[in-house]
Structures are given as structure tokens and as C-alpha cells.
C-alpha positions in Angstrom: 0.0 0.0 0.0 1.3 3.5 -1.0 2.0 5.9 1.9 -0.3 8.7 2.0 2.4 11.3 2.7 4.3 9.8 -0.3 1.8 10.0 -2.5 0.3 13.5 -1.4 3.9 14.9 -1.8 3.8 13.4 -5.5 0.5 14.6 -6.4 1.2 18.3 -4.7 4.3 18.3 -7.0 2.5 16.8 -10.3 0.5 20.6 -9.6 -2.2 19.1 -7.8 -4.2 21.3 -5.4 -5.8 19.2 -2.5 -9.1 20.3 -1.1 -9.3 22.2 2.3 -12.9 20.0 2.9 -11.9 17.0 1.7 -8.5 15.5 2.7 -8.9 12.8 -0.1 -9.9 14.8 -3.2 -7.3 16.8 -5.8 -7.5 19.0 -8.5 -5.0 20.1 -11.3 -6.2 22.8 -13.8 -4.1 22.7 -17.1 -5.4 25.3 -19.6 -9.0 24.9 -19.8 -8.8 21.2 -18.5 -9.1 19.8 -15.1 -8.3 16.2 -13.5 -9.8 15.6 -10.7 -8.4 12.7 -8.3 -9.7 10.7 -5.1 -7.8 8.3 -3.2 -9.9 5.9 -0.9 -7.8 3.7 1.2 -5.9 1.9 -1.7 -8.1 3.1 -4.9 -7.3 5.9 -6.9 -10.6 7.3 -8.6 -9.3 9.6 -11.4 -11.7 11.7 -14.0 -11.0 14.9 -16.2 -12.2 16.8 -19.0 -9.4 15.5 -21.2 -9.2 11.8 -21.8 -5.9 12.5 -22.7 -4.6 14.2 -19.6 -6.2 11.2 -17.8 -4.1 8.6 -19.3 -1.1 10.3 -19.0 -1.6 10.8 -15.3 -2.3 7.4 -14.9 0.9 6.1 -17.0 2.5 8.7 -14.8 1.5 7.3 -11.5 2.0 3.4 -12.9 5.5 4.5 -12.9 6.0 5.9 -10.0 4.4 3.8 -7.6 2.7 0.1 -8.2 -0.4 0.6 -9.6 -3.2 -1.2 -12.0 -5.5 0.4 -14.5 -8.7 -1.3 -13.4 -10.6 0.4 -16.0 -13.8 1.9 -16.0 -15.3 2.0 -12.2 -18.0 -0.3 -11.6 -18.4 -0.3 -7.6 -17.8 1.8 -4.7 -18.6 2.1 -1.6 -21.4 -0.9 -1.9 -22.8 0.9 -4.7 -22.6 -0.2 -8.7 -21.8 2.5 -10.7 -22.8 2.4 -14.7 -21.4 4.4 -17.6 -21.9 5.0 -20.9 -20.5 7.7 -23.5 -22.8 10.6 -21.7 -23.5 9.6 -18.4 -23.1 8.1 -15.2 -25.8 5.8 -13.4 -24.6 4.9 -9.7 -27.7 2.2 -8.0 
């Protein structure tokens, strides 16, 4: 498991800004894009209005620390999550 000062001090130095309500939750503006990045215990939920931005802060953080692309989220927190090109149905 990643140490969460490690990878807060990676993330803060990537030009992530972490949010003063929310411990877990980043944001990175790059021009008129954003990432936006939650860790939850071990899980790394990552979004953005650029897919490419996303994939290269994923490839990013593969390399720095030992990581797996699980894809496209399908649970969390006991809840199933469902997404298509446009939207996002969480039951």
C-alpha cells in the first residue's frame, strides 16, 4: 500500500491542489482542463475533462508507484456505478 504522505507529496508536485474540505480529493487545472483525483484507502478514482490528460496521469503514477489500470469503475462504496459515452448511473 502507497503511503499517503508519499503520495500527497507526488500529487502536490504533479501541480495538484488538494481540497481544504476534503483530505482525499485533488484538483489540477491545465489550460481549460481539469483532473480531478480521489484516493480511498488503496483506490485511486481519477476523472477529467481531457481523456488524454487522464491517461497520462495514470501512465504517470504506474510509474512511480505500483499501480493497475482497473478500467472503467464499476463499484464503490457498496454501490454499482454504470457508464456510458454521456453519463453516469450509480444504484
Amino acid at each position: 500500500m502507497v503511503q499517503p504522505g508519499r503520495i500527497d507529496e507526488h500529487l502536490l508536485n504533479l501541480g495538484f491542489v488538494k481540497s481544504l474540505s476534503k483530505a482525499t480529493l485533488y484538483d489540477k487545472l491545465k489550460d481549460n482542463d481539469v483532473l480531478i483525483m480521489s484516493l480511498y484507502v488503496d483506490d485511486l478514482l481519477v476523472t477529467g475533462s481531457n481523456e488524454l490528460l487522464v491517461e497520462e496521469f495514470k501512465q504517470e503514477m504506474m510509474n512511480v508507484f505500483e499501480m493497475t489500470d482497473l478500467g472503467f469503475m464499476t463499484y464503490f462504496l457498496g454501490m454499482e456505478v454504470k457508464q456510458s459515452q454521456n453519463e453516469v448511473f450509480i444504484c
